[in-house]
VEXDREN-2710 file (C-alpha; in Angstrom, 1 decimal):
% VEXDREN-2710
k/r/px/py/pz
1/UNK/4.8/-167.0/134.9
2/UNK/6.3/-169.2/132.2
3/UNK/6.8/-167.6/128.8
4/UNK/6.2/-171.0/127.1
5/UNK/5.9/-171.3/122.8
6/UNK/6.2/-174.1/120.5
7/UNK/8.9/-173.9/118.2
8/UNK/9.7/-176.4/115.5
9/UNK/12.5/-177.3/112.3
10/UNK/10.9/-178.5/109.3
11/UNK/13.1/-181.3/107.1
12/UNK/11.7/-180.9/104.0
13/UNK/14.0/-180.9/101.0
14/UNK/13.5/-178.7/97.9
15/UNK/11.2/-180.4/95.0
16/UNK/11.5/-180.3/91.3
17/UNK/10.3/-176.6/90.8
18/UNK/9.7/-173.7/92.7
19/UNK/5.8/-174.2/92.8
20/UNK/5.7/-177.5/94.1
21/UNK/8.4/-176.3/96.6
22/UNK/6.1/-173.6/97.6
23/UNK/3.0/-175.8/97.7
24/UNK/4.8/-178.0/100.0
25/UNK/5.9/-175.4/102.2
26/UNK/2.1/-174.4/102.2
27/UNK/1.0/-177.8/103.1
28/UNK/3.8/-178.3/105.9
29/UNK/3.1/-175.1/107.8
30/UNK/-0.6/-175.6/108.1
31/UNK/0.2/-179.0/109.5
32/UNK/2.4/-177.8/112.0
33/UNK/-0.1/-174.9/113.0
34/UNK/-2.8/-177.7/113.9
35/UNK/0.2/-179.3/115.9
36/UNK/0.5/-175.6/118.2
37/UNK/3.8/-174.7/116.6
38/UNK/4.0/-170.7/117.5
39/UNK/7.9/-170.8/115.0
40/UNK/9.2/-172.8/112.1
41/UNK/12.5/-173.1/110.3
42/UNK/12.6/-174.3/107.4
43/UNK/16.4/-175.7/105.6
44/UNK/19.5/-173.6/103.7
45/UNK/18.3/-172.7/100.3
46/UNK/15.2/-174.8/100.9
47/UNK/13.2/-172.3/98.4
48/UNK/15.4/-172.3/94.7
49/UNK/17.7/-175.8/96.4
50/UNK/21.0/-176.2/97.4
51/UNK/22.8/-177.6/93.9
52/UNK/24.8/-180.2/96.0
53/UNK/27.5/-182.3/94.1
54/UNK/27.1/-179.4/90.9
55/UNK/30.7/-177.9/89.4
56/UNK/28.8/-175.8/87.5
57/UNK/31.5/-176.8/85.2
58/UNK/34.7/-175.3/86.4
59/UNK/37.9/-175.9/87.5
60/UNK/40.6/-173.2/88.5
61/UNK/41.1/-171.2/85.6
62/UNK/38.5/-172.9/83.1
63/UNK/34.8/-172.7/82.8
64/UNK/32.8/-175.0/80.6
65/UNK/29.7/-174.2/78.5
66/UNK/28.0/-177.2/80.2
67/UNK/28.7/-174.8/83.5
68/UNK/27.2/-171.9/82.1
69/UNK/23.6/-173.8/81.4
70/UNK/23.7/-175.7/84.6
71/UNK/24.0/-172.2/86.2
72/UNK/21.0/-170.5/83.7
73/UNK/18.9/-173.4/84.9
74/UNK/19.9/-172.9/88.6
75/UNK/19.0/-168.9/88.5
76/UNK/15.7/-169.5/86.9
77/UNK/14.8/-171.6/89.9
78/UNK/15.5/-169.1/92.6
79/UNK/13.5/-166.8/94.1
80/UNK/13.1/-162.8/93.1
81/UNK/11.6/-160.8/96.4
82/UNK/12.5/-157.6/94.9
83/UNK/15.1/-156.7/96.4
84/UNK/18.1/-154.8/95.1
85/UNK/21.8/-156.4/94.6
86/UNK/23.0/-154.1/97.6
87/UNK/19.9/-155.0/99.4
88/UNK/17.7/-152.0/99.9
89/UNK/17.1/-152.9/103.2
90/UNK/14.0/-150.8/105.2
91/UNK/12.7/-149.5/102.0
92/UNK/12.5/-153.4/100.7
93/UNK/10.5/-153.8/104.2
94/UNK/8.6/-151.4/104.0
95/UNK/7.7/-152.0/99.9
96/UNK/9.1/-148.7/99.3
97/UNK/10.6/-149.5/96.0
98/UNK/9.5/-148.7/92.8
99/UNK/6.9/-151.3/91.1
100/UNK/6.7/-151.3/87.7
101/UNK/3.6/-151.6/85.5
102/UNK/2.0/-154.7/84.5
103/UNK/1.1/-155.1/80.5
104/UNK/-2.6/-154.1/81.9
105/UNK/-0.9/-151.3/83.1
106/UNK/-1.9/-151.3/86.6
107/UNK/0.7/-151.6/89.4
108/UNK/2.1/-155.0/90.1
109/UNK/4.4/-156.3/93.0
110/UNK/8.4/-156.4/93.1
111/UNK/9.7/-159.8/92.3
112/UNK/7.7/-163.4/91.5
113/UNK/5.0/-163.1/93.9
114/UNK/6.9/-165.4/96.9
115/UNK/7.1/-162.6/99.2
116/UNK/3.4/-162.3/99.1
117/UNK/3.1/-166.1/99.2
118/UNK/5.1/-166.5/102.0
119/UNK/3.2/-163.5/104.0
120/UNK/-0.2/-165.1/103.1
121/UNK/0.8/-168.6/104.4
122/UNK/2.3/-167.1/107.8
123/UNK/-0.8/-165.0/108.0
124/UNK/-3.8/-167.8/107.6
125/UNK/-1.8/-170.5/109.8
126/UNK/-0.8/-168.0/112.6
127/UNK/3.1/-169.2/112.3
128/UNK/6.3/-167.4/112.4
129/UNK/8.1/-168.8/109.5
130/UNK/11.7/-168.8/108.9
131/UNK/12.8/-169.8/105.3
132/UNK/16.0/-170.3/103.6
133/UNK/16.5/-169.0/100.1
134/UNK/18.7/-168.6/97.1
135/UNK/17.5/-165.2/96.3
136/UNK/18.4/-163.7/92.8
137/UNK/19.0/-159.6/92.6
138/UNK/20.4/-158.4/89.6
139/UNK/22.4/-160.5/87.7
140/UNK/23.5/-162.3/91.0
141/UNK/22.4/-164.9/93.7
142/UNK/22.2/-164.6/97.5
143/UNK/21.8/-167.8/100.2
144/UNK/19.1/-165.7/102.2
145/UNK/16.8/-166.3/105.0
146/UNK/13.8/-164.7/105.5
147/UNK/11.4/-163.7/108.5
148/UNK/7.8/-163.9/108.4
149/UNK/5.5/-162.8/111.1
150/UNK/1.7/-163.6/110.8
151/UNK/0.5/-159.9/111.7
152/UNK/3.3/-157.7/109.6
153/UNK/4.5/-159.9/107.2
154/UNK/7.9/-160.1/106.2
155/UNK/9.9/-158.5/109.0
156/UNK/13.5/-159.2/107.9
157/UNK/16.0/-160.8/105.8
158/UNK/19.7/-161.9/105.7
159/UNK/22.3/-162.9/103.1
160/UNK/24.7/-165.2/104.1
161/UNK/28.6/-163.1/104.4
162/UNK/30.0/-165.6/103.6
163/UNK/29.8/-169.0/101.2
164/UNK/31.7/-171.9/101.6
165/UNK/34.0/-173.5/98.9
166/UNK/32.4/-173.8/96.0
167/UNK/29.5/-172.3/96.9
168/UNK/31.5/-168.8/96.6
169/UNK/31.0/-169.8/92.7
170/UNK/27.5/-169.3/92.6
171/UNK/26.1/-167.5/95.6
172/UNK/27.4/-163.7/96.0
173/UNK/28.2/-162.5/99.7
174/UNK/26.1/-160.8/101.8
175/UNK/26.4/-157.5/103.5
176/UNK/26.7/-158.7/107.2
177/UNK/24.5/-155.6/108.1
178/UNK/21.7/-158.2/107.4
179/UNK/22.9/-160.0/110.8
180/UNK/20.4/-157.4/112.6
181/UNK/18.3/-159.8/114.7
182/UNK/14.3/-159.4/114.7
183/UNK/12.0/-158.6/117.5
184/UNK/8.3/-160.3/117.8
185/UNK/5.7/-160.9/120.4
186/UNK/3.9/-164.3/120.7
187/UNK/1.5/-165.0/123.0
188/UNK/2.9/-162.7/124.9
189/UNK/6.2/-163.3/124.4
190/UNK/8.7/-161.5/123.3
191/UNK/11.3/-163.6/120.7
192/UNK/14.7/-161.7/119.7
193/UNK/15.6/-164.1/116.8
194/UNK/18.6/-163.8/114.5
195/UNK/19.9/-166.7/112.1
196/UNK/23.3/-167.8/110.9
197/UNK/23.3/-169.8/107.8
198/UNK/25.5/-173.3/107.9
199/UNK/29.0/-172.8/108.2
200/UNK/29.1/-169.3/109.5
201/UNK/28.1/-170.4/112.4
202/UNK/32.1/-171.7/112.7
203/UNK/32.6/-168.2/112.6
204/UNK/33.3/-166.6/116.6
205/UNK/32.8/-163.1/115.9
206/UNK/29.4/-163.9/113.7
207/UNK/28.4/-165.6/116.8
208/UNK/29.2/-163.1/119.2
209/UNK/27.6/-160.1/116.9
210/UNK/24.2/-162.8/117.3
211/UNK/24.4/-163.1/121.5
212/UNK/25.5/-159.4/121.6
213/UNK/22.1/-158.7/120.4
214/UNK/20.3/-160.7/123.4
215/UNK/19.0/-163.5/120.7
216/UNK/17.1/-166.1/122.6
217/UNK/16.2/-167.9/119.6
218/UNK/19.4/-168.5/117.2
219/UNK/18.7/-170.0/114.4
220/UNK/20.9/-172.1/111.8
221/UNK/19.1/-173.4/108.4
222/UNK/22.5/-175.7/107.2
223/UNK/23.4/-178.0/104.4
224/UNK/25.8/-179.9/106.7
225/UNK/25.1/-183.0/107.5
226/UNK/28.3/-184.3/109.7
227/UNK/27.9/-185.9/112.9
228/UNK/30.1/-183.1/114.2
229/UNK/26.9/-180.8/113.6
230/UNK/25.0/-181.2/116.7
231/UNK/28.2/-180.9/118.8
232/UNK/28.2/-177.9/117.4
233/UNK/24.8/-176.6/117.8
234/UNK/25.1/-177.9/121.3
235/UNK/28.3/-175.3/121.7
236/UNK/26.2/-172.4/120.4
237/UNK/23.0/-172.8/123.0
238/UNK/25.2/-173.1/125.8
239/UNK/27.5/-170.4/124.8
240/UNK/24.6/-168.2/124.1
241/UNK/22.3/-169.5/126.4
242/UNK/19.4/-169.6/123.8
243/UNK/17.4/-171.6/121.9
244/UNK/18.6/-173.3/119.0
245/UNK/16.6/-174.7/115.7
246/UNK/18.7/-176.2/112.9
247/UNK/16.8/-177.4/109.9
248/UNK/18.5/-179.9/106.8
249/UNK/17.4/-181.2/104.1
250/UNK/17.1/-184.8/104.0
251/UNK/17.2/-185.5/100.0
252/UNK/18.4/-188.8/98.3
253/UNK/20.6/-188.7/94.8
254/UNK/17.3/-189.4/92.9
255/UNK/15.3/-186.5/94.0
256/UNK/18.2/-183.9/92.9
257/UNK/17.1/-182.5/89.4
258/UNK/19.1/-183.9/86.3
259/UNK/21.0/-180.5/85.8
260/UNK/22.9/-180.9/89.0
261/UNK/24.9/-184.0/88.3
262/UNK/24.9/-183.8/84.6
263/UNK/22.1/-186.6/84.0
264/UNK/20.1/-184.1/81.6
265/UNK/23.2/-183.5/79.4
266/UNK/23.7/-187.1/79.0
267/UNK/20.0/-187.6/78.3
268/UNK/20.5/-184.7/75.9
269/UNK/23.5/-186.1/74.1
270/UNK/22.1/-189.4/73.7
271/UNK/19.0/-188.1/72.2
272/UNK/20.8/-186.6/69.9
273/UNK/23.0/-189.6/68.9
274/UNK/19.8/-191.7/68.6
275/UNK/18.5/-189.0/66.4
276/UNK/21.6/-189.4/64.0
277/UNK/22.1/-192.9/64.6
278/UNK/18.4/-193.9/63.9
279/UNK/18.9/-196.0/67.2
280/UNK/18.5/-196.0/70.7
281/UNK/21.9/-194.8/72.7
282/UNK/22.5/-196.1/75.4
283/UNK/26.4/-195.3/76.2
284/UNK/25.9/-191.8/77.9
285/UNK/23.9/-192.7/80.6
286/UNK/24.8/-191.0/83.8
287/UNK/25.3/-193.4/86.9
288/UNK/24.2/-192.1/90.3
289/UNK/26.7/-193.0/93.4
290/UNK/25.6/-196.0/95.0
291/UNK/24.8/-194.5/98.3
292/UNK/21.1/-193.9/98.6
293/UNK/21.8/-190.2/100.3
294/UNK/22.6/-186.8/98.9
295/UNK/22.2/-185.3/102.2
296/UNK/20.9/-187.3/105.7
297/UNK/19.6/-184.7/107.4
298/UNK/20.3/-184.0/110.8
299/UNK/17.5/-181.4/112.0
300/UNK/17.6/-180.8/115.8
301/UNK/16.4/-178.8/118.8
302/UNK/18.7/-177.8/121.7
303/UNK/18.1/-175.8/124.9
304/UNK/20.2/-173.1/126.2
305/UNK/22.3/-175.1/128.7
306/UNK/23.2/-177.2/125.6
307/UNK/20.5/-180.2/126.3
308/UNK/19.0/-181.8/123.1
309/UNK/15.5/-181.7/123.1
310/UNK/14.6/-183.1/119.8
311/UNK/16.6/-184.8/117.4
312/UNK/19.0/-185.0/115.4
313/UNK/16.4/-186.8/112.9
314/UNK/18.7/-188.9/110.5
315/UNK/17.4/-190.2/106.8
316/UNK/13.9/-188.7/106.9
317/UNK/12.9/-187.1/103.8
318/UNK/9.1/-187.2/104.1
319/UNK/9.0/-183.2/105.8
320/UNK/9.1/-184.6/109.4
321/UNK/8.1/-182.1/111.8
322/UNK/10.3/-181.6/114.9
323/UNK/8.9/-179.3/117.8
324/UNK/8.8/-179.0/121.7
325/UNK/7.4/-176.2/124.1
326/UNK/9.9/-174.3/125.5
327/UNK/10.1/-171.7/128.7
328/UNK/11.8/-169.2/127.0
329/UNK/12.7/-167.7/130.8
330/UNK/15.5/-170.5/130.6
331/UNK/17.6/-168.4/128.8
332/UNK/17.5/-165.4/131.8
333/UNK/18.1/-169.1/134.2
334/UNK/21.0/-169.9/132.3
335/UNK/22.2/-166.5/132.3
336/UNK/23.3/-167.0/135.8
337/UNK/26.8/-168.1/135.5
338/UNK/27.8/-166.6/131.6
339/UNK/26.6/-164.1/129.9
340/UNK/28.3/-163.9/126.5
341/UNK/27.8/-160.6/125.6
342/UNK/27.3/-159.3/129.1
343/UNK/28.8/-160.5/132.3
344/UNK/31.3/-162.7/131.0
345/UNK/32.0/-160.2/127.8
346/UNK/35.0/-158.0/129.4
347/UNK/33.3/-155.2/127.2
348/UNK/35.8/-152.9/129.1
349/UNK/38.4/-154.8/127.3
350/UNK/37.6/-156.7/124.8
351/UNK/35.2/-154.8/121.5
352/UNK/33.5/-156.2/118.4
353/UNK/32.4/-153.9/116.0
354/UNK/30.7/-154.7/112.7
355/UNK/30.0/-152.5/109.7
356/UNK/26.6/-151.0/109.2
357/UNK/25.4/-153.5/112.5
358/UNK/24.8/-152.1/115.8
359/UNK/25.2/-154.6/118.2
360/UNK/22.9/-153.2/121.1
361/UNK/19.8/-155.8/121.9
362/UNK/17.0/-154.2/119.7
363/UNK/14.0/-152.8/121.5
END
């Protein structure tokens, strides 16, 4: 009997707060749950934004002031699920950590509410969703995805291990115990999902720690946007013979907030000019770069013999939705010739271990 579901990448792009962002995410799911989607994936840092283009004011040995604010304004904006800085793991699950009072003083939830948000939306639409974050714990932030089944809520979340560039600025690393791939039933059928954010899925022994686990749906939220991306995502289905979803986000220059590329400190300085000045400024206007995009997207669906099935959907920032039904019994078809972690493995010679992970294909 085919084991058939509807899975689907959102390409929505992160709007100018946190609430709107969340309203949209709202809006898009219950859309896609009239459309039959059964999974969704929404982009990298889709919930708090990915700061593309920021220096946050810093070269190699030197930080600027203007840095300092444009990171304030940036941690503000991300997303507090309650979690600790060396992630609490079950215990955050299971919402085993202490709450603390509320000035009413009755008991309030860990964090901003978005956890319970995100479990409501997944809960009245029916969908599984998969969101990317920039989560704040402590006095730090964490590129996170997070899993949210309609029945039990949030039923996992990763930090990405490890940032790239200048991303290492802002966003801490991420214990790669978090790389434990989650187990649900739709429908009948039963998903083992697991996510690698953007570029670690360049990374061979991330990969394999994903297919030793028996994923056959791999999932990778991404901020790239190369042409080289879907070859890549092509790789990864047929090497793992799953499923793949990749969502972008598909954002022009103009829809970026003014603290990323320094348009708000210009607007600030030239207020304050015309304030001295009695007159308008207009010298310290910030230009944008001619190009329209900030990021072009690139969302698509592949099958686990490495067959596009949807996309890659180029300079679309409206939210598109792509989806197709699947027969998730391709991935035992395709498991004929390579297995990954199995057959083709040479377990007997070759081992991957990885801290605080076990590797066996959870129950």
């Amino acid at each position: 009997m085919p084991q058939k579901l509807t899975i689907a990448v959102s390409q929505s792009h992160t709007l100018t707060s946190l609430a709107e962002t969340l309203s949209a995410l709202g809006s898009i799911t219950q859309k896609a749950a009239k459309s039959g989607v059964d999974v969704l994936l929404f982009p990298e840092a889709y919930l708090g934004g990915y700061p593309r283009s920021c220096s946050f004011g810093s070269v190699v040995g030197s930080r600027q002031d203007v840095g300092r604010e444009q990171y304030l304004r940036y941690f503000k904006e991300a997303v507090d699920l309650g979690d600790t800085p060396a992630g609490a793991g079950d215990d955050w699950l299971g919402k085993k950590l202490p709450v603390g009072k509320g000035t009413d003083g009755g008991s309030q939830f860990r964090g901003d509410g978005t956890r319970e948000y995100l479990e409501q939306v997944a809960s009245k639409t029916g969908v599984f969703l998969v969101v990317g974050v920039v989560e704040r714990a402590g006095g730090s932030l964490y590129c996170a995805a997070v899993y949210v089944e309609p029945r039990r809520g949030m039923v996992g979340k990763r930090r990405k291990v490890m940032p790239t560039g200048s991303e290492r600025l802002v966003w801490a690393q991420g214990s790669p115990a978090t790389l434990k791939a989650v187990t649900t039933k739709i429908e009948g059928v039963k998903l083992t999902i697991a996510a690698a954010i953007c570029w670690e899925n360049f990374m061979p022994l991330l990969r394999q720690s994903l297919y030793s686990q028996n994923v056959n749906l791999y999932l990778a939220p991404t901020a790239d946007a190369r042409d080289t991306w879907l070859a890549l995502m092509r790789t990864i289905a047929c090497e793992g013979r799953t499923f793949v979803l990749s969502a972008n986000q598909c954002i022009t220059w103009d829809d970026l907030p003014e603290w990323v590329d320094g348009r708000q400190e210009c607007n600030d300085a030239q207020d304050n000019r015309s304030m001295a000045n009695g007159t308008a400024d207009t010298t310290m206007t910030k230009k944008l770069p001619a190009e329209r995009w900030a990021c072009r997207g690139g969302s698509c669906i592949v099958g686990p013999m490495g067959q596009v099935l949807q996309g890659p959907l180029w300079e679309r920032n409206d939210g598109s939705i792509l989806s197709a039904e699947v027969d998730f019994e391709d991935c035992e078809r395709g498991r004929l010739d390579f297995d990954a972690a199995g057959s083709y493995s040479r377990n007997d010679s070759f081992c991957l271990q990885v801290q605080g992970l076990d590797l066996s294909p959870p129950p």
